[in-house]
C-alpha positions as CSV (number, residue, x, y, z in Angstrom):
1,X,76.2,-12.4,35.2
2,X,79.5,-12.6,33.9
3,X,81.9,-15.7,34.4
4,X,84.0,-16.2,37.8
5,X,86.9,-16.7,35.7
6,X,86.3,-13.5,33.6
7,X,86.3,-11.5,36.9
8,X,89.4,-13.1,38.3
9,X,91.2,-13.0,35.0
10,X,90.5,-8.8,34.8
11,X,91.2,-8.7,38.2
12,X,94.6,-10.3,38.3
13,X,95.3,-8.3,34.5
14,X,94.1,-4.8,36.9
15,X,96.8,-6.2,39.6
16,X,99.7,-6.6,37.2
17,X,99.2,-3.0,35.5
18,X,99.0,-1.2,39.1
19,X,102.1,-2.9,39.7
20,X,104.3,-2.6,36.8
21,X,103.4,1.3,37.0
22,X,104.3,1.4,40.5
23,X,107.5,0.0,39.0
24,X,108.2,2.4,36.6
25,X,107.6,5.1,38.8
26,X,110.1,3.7,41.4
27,X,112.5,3.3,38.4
28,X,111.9,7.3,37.2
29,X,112.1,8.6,41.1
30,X,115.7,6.9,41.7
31,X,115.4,2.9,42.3
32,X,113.5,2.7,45.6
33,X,110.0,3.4,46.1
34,X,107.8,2.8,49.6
35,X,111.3,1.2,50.5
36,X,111.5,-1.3,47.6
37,X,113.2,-1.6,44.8
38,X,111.7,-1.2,41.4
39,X,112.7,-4.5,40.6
40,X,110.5,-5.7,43.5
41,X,107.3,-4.8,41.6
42,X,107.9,-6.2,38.2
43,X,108.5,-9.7,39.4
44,X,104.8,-9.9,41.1
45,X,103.2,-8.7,38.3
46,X,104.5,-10.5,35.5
47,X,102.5,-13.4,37.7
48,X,99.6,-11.5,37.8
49,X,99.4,-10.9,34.8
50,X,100.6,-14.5,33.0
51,X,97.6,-16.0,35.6
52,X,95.0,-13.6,34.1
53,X,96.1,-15.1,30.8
54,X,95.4,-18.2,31.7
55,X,92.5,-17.5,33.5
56,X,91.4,-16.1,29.9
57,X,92.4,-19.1,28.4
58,X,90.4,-21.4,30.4
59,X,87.4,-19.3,29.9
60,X,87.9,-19.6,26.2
61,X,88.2,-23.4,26.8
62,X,85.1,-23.8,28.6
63,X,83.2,-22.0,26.0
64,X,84.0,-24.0,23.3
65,X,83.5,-27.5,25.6
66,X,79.9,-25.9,26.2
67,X,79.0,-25.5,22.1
């Protein structure tokens, strides 16, 4: 089974993506998509994705604690 924090950290990574496409697609169709601003999606998922960094990170971490 693969680690908690691997899951979360593809997970939140997955998020991000979905969201900064939805973005981009709000930029391309004129600004306003599902009545938000494009803007209004990229914020979100540069969080997403910076925590499935350091959800990465601390996988990494506890591997080498465990050798």
């Amino acid at each position: 089974m693969k680690n908690p924090l691997t899951i979360l950290a593809w997970l939140n990574g997955a998020i991000g993506i979905i969201l900064m496409l939805l973005g981009t697609i709000a930029f391309l169709a004129g600004g306003v998509l599902f009545d938000h601003f494009w803007s209004n999606y990229f914020y979100p998922a540069y969080n997403f994705i910076l925590m499935g960094i350091f959800f990465f990170t601390a996988v990494f971490v506890g591997k080498e604690k465990k050798a």
